[in-house]
N, C-alpha and C positions, 0 to 999 in steps of 0.2 A: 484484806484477806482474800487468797484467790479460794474461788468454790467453785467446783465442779458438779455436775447432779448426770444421775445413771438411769438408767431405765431396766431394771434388772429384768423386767417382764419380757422386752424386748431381746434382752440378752440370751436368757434364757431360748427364747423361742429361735433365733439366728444362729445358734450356737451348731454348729457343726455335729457335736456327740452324741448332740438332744436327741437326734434325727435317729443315729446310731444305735444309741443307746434302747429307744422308743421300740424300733424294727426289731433288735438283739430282744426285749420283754415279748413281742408280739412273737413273736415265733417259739421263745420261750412257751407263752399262755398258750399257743395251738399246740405243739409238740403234747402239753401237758393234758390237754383236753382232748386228744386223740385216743392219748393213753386211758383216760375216765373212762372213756366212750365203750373204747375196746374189752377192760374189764368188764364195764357194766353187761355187754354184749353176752361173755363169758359168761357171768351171773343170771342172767334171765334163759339164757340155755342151759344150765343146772339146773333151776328154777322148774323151767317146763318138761325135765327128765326127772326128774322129782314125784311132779305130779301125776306124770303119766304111770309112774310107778304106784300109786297110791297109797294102799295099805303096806305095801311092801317093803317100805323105804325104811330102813333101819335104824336107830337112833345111831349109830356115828355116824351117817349119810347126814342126819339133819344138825348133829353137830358142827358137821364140817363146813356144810352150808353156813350157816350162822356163823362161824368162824371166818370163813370169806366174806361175806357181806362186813361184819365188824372190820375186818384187815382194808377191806374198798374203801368203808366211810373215812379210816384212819388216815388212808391214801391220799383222798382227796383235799380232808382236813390240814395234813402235811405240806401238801402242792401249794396250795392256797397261800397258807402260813409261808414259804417257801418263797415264792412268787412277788408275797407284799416285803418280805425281809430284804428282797434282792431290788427291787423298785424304789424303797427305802433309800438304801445303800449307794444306789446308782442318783440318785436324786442329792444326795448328799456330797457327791463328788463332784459335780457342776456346783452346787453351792461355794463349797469351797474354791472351785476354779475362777468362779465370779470374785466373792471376797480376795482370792489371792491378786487378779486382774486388777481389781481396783485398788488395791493397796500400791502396784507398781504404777498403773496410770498417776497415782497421787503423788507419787515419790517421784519418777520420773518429770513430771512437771509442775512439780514443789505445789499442789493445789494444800489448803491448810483443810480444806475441808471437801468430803464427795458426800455429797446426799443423794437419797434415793431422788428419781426423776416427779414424781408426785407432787412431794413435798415442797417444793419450789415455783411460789406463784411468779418470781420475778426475778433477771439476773443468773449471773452464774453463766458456768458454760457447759455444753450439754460432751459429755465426755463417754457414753455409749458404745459410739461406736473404736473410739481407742480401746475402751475394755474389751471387746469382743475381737479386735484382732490383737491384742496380747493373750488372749485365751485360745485362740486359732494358731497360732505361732508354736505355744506349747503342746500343742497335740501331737504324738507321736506319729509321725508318716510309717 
């Protein structure tokens, strides 16, 4: 039987998109936490025009407030939720990319079996870096 074994850790981390993909969340996370920032900003400048008003501040004033504060934490709650659904989803697409690589490194050179690289104290051939330029091949320029 031929066997080939993978290093999907390695793959993962060489992978071109990874890189992409990493920078595309991290700008995503700052964009999003600019915006936090900026509300919050908003909110504690209501906050201290509030206060300074003291007795005077009307009950829809302090509704409204409360209203905004509740709409912020939602906000942030959303982003968050948002953020991890999309990290998710992007992680999930190199998964794939990997599985599908390996499946043509196998076909391509008839291997009966790919193991993870780990798993393999002995033997075998280390088929890695085929996967990773079959996965680099398929990326849209």
């Amino acid at each position: 039987a031929t066997i080939g074994y993978v290093n999907t850790q390695e793959v993962f981390r060489n992978y071109s998109q990874t890189k992409v993909i990493q920078t595309n969340l991290d700008k995503e996370r700052t964009r999003l936490e600019g915006e936090v920032k900026s509300k919050e900003l908003t909110l504690q400048k209501t906050q201290v025009e509030l206060q300074s008003k003291g007795a005077k501040v009307t009950p829809e004033e302090k509704a409204k407030f409360q209203k905004d504060i509740e709409g912020f934490q939602k906000f942030v709650k959303d982003s968050q939720i948002k953020l991890n659904k999309e990290e998710r989803a992007r992680l999930q697409e190199i998964e794939a990319a990997i599985n599908s690589a390996v499946q043509k490194v196998a076909k391509d050179g008839k291997y009966e079996y790919i193991l993870e690289g780990g798993a393999v104290k002995f033997g075998g051939e280390n088929v890695t870096t085929k996967v990773l330029e079959v996965m680099e091949k398929s990326v849209k320029k």
